[in-house]
C-alpha positions, 0 to 999 in steps of 0.5 A, a space after each residue: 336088652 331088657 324089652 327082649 328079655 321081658 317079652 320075648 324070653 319064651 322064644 327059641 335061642 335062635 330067634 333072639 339076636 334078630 329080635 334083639 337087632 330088630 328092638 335096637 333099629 326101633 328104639 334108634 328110630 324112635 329117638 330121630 323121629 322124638 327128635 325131629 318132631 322135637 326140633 320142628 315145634 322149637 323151630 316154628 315157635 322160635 319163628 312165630 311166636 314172638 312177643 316182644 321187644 327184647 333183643 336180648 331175650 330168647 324167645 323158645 324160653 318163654 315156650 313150655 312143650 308138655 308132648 314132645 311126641 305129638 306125630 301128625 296123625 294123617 297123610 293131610 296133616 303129615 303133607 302140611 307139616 312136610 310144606 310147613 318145614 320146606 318153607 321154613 327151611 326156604 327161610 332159613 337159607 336165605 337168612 344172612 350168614 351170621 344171622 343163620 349160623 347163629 339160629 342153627 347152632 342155638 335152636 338145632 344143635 341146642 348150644 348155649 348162647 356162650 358155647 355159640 359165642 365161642 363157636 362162632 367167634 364172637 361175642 355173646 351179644 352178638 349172638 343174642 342180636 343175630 338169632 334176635 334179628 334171624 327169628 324176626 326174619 323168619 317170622 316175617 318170611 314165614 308169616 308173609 307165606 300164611 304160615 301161622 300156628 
């Protein structure tokens, strides 16, 4: 409501809750695709940027993202993203059950390791084994398809 009442107060009474309708759709866009971009680089480090030994660590803390909104530019990047996610994706599906329940609560839907813990039924560390084991898994599919940063 403020962006309509900032730009758009000259307008005619009339005109104003299309706009108003049309600024929501924009800004409820905006927040899915900040999202899905989001959601794409936490998965592809998660998978690929494994450093260490450390079953218990979680590998996306050792990760600082500083643009969240970096979009691809052009239709070639936009296609290779859209490959790179079909591949990743491909990986994920042929993750074991436990192992892909576990990534898909901590690293899509942003659980904790004890809100995963007790979604799933289980105990902490095995969750940490399961997306341990599941980002070593998808490191290897995805890095045996050329898929590299």
């Amino acid at each position: 409501m403020l962006k309509l009442a900032e730009k758009y107060a000259d307008r005619p009474p009339a005109e104003l809750p299309l706009l108003f309708q049309r600024i929501l759709q924009n800004a409820i866009r905006d927040h899915y695709r900040r999202g899905k971009v989001r959601s794409t680089w936490t998965t592809l480090l998660s998978a690929l940027g494994l450093g260490g030994e450390d079953d218990d660590a979680d590998p996306l803390e050792s990760f600082e993202i500083e643009d969240l909104g970096n979009v691809p530019a052009g239709p070639a990047e936009r296609l290779e993203q859209s490959q790179v996610m079909g591949l990743i994706e491909d990986a994920v599906k042929a993750l074991p059950e436990r192992q892909r329940q576990a990534f898909l609560l901590r690293y899509w839907e942003e659980l904790d390791v004890s809100e995963t813990a007790k979604a799933m039924g289980c105990s902490e560390g095995s969750v940490k084994t399961h997306c341990s084991r599941a980002t070593h898994a998808l490191a290897k599919a995805l890095k045996a398809k050329g898929v590299s940063l």
